[in-house]
N, C-alpha and C positions, 0 to 999 in steps of 0.2 A: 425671727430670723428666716425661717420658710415659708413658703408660700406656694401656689397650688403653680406657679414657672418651674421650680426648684425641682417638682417630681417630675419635671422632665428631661431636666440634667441628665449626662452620662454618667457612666460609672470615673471614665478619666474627669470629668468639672466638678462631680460630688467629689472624689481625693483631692484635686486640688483646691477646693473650697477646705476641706478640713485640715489640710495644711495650712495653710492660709490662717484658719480660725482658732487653732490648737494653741492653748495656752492656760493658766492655771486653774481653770473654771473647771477642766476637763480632763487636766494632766494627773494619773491617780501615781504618778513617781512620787510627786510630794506629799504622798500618805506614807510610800516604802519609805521615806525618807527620813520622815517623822518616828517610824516602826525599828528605823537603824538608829537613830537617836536613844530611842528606848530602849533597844537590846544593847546599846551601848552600855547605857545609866545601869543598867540590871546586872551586868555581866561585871563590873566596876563592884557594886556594890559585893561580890562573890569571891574575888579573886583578886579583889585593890583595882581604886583607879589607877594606879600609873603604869599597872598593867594593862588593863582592859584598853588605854588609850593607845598602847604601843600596839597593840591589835587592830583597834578600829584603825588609825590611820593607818595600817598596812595595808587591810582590807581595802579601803576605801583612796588609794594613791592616787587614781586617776583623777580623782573629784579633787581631795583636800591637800595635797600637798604633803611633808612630811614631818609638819611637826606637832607633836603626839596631844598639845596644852591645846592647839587651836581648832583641832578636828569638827567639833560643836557649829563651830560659828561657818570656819567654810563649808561644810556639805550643807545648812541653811540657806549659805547663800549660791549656793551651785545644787540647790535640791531638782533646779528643771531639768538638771544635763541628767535625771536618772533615766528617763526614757530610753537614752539612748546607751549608757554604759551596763545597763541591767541589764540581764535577762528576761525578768519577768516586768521592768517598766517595760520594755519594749513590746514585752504580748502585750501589755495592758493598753499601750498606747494602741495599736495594731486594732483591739476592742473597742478601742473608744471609736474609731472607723466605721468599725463594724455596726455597734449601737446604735449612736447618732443617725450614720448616714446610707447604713444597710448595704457596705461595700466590704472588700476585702482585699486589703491593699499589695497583698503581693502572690498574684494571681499569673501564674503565664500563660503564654498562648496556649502552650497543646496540653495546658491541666485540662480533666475531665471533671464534671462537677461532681461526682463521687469524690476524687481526691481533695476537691477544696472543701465541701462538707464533712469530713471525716477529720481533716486537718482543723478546720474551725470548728467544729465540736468542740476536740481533745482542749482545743484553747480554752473556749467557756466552763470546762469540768476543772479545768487547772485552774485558770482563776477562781472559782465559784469555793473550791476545795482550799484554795490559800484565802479565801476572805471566812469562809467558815472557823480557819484553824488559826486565824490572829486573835492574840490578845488584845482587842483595840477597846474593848469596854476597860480592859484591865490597864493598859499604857498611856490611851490618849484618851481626850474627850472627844465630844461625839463633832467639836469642830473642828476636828484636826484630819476628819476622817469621810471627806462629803464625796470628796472626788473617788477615790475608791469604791465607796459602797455603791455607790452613781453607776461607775463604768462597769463596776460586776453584775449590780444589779437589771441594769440594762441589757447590757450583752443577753445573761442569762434567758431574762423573757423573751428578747425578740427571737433568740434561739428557738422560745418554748412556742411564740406564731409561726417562725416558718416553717417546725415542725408538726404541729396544728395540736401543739396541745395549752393547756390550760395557764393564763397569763394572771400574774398577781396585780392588784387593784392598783397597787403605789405605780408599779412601771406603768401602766395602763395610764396612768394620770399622767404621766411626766411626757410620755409618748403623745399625748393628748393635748398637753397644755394644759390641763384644769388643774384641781387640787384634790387629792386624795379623797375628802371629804361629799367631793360632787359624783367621783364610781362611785363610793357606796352608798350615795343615794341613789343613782341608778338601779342598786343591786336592791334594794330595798323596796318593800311596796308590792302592793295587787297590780302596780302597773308598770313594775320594775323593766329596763331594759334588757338587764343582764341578768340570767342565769348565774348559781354560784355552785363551784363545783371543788367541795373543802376548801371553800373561802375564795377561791380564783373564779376566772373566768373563762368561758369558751371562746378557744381561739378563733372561730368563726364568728361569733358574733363581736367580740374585741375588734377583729378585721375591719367589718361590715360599718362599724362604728368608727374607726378611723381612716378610713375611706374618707369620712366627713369631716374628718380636722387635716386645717391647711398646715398644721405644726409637723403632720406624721410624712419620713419619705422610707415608703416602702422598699421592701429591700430588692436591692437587684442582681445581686450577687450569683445567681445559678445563672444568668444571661450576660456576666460579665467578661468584656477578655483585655485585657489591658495589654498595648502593643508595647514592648519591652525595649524596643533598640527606634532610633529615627527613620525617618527614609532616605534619607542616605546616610551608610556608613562613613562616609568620607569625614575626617577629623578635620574641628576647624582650630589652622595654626594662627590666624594672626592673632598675638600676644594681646591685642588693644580692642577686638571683640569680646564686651561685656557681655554676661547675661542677663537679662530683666527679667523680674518673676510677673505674676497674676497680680499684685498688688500694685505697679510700679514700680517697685524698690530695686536696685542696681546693684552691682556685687560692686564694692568698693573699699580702697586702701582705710576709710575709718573704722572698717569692722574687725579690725585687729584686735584680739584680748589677749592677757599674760601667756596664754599659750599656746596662739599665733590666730590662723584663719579654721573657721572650722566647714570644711566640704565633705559632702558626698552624702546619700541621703541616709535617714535614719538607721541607725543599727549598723551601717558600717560608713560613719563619720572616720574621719583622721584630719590629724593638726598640720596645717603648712604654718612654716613660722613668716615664708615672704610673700609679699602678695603677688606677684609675677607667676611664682613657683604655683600657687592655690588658684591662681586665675587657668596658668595650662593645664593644671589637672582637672578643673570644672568644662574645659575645651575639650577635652579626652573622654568626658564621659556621653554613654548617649543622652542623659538627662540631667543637666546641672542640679546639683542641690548644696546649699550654703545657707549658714547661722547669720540673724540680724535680727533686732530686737527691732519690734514694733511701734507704731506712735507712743503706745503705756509702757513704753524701755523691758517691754519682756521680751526675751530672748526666744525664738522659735525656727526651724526648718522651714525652706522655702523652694520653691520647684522653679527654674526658670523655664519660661515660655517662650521667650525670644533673643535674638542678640541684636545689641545695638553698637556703631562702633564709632568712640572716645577719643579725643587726645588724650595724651596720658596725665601733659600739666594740669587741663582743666580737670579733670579727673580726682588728679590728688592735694591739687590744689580745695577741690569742691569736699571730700572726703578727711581733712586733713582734722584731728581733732576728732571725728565723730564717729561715736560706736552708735550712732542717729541712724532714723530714718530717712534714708536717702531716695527719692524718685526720681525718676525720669518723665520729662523731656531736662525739665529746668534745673539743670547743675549748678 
């Protein structure tokens, strides 16, 4: 997926790139998801299920709706939307940022890089401390739980190089592109590359080492500033100016689901039920963000980059029917 172009990205093309790319590979909601399933089944078993169900679906309203037999099946099949209705999907997503693409997604202008470093810490000890304290050997098996361990485990190390301290061999591999098997050959041997230091690695030479793989992008994040608002404030009113994201994809009347259009970027999404109403509010903001499932019908967040401006027939004519992948030019 990277290449030695990629580490030349800004910190704004790296986030848009992982917008863009975020999806179940990566998204560790669908472990919380799995882990609410489980504490479901547990808590049933202790107090009757027809109680524990009238709980969970309380808990859980905004996902499954309200009735108490079905809870199981809808949050399975709405397990993506945790990212954004959690608390802690949403650090984790925010991590996944982090890990991958060595940025940090909600950065403003006059933060000082003490305060985003101090803030991204406390994130990686909070995840790192809730993935230590799941039952997941005990709930799930070990394939219900990749994404998770991935985005903790990641986070974690790259924390531990840009802090300069000592990186364990599995992240090392993954950050690398090789397989776990090939660091510890390295680490091994009269002619070993790496140094071992209670089984990790020296952050300096783990670096020095990934300098050399086109897979790793170094993080940028103490030099990052992401501008917050457009260059002109001025709102655009005409109703019939779309946005277009980085992929091509258009904001359009098919991406209606049971509970309307979903805008505005991660962590503070909200439901328009018309699509007029979710197209001025995406005009309003400085930086459109809107829900549309991808060419593999996964549903994800998307950043518009530009506007293009639509008849409305063609439009909903071209959109009519489709929770699709819709681009632009050719409606």
């Amino acid at each position: 997926m990277n290449s030695r172009l990629e580490r030349q990205l800004t910190a704004e093309e790296r986030i848009e790139i992982f917008h863009d790319q975020f999806d179940d590979r990566m998204d560790a909601s669908l472990t919380l998801a799995a882990l609410v399933r489980s504490a479901g089944d547990y808590l049933g078993r202790i107090i009757g299920t027809e109680r524990a169900d009238i709980g969970m679906t309380a808990m859980l309203a905004s996902l499954v709706g309200g009735e108490p037999k079905g809870w199981r099946e809808e949050l399975e099949d709405k397990a993506s939307s945790g990212f954004s209705e959690w608390p802690l999907g949403t650090l984790l997503h925010d991590l996944a940022a982090y890990a991958h693409y060595g940025v940090v997604l909600d950065v403003e202008a006059d933060e000082s890089e003490e305060e985003i470093a101090r803030r991204l810490k406390e994130r990686v000890e909070h995840a790192s401390r809730f993935l230590e304290e799941s039952p997941l050997g005990l709930w799930l098996s070990n394939d219900d739980a990749p994404q998770l361990r991935q985005v903790v485990t990641l986070a974690y190390n790259r924390w531990a190089l840009d802090s300069g301290d000592p990186i364990e061999p599995v992240a090392l591999a993954t950050f690398g592109g090789v397989s776990e098997a090939h660091i510890r050959n390295l680490m091994s041997g009269s002619g070993s590359r790496f140094s071992s230091k209670d089984g990790k690695i020296p952050a300096q030479q783990a670096l020095a080492w990934l300098a050399e793989r086109e897979s790793f992008l170094e993080s940028i994040w103490r030099k990052q500033r992401i501008p917050l608002t457009p260059t002109s404030s001025e709102p655009v009113n005409e109703p019939l100016f779309v946005p277009v994201a980085r992929d091509g994809s258009v904001f359009h009347p098919g991406l209606r689901r049971a509970s309307g259009f979903t805008v505005g970027p991660k962590g503070s999404e909200q439901q328009v039920g018309d699509y007029r109403q979710a197209l001025s509010q995406l005009q309003k903001m400085p930086i459109p963000y809107w829900r549309r499932p991808n060419e593999r019908g996964k549903w994800g967040t998307v950043r518009g980059t530009r506007w293009e401006r639509y008849d409305w027939e063609v439009l909903a004519e071209a959109g009519q029917g489709q929770g699709a992948f819709l681009q632009d030019p050719n409606l």
